[in-house]
N, C-alpha and C positions, 0 to 999 in steps of 0.2 A: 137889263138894257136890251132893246128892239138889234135884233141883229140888221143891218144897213144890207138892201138890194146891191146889185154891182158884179163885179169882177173877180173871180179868186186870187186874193195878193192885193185885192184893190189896185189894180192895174188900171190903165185906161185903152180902151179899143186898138189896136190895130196898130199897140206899141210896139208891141215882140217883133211886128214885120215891119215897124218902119227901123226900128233898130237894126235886123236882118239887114234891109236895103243900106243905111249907112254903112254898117261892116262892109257891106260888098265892095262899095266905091271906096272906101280906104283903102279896104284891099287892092281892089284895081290900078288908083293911083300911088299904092305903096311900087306894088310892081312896075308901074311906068317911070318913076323916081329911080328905083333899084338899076332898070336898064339904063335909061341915060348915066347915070352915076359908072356903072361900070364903062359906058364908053367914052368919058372923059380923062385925057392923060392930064399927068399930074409928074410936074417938071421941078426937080431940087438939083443943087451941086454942090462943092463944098469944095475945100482948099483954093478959094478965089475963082472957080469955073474951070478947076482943073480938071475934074470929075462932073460929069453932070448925068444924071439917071432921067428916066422917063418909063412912068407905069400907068395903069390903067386905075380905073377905080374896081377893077376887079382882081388888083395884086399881081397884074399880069406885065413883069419887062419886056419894054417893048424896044427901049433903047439904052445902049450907056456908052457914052463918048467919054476917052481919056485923052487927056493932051499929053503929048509929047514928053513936057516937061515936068509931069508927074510921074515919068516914070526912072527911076534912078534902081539903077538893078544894088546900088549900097544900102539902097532903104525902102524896100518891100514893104516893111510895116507900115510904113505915111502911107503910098496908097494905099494897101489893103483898109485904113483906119479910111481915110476918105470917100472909098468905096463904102464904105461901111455907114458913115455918117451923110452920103447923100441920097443912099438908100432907106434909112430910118427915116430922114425927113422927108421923102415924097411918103411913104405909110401914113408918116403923121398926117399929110396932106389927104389922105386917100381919109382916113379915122377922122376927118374932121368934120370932111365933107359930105362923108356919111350919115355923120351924128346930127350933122343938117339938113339933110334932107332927110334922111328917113326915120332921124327921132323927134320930129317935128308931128309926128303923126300921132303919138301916143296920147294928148292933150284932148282929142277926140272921142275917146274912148276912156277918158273918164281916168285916168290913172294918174 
């Protein structure tokens, strides 16, 4: 059989670089995602709003307010546990928002 004129790979012209150019702009807009994401706070509390935490999308505490009335010096462990559970929930918040924005991206690239 007549071997076929063309491309090596059977490619078509001017593939390789328009692929290039889409990588680029993924990329670009990955990292324009990545920055607003990190400068996005992400607000959780727990024990009824006794506890309330505030992070960034970049893991970063920015704030954490206790009320008064979480704090009982007989039972350290409820806050500590509160602390602890309004803090996991703004992560979750942060991993979600993430997975949203910036695993949105990967459908582009073929995966």
């Amino acid at each position: 059989m007549a071997k076929r004129g063309g491309f090596p790979g059977g490619g078509m012209p001017g593939s390789m670089s328009n692929l290039m150019k889409q990588a680029q702009r993924m990329q670009r807009q990955m990292e324009e995602n990545k920055k607003v994401l990190e400068e996005t706070e992400f607000k959780a509390a727990s024990g009824g709003g006794a506890v309330e935490i505030t992070v960034t999308g970049d893991r970063v505490v920015r704030s954490l307010t206790i009320s008064k009335d979480a704090v009982d010096p007989d039972d350290v462990e409820m806050l500590q546990d509160m602390i602890i559970a309004a803090f996991n929930e703004a992560m979750k918040q942060v991993d979600e928002a993430n997975a949203s924005m910036l695993g949105g991206m990967s459908p582009g690239l073929g995966f």
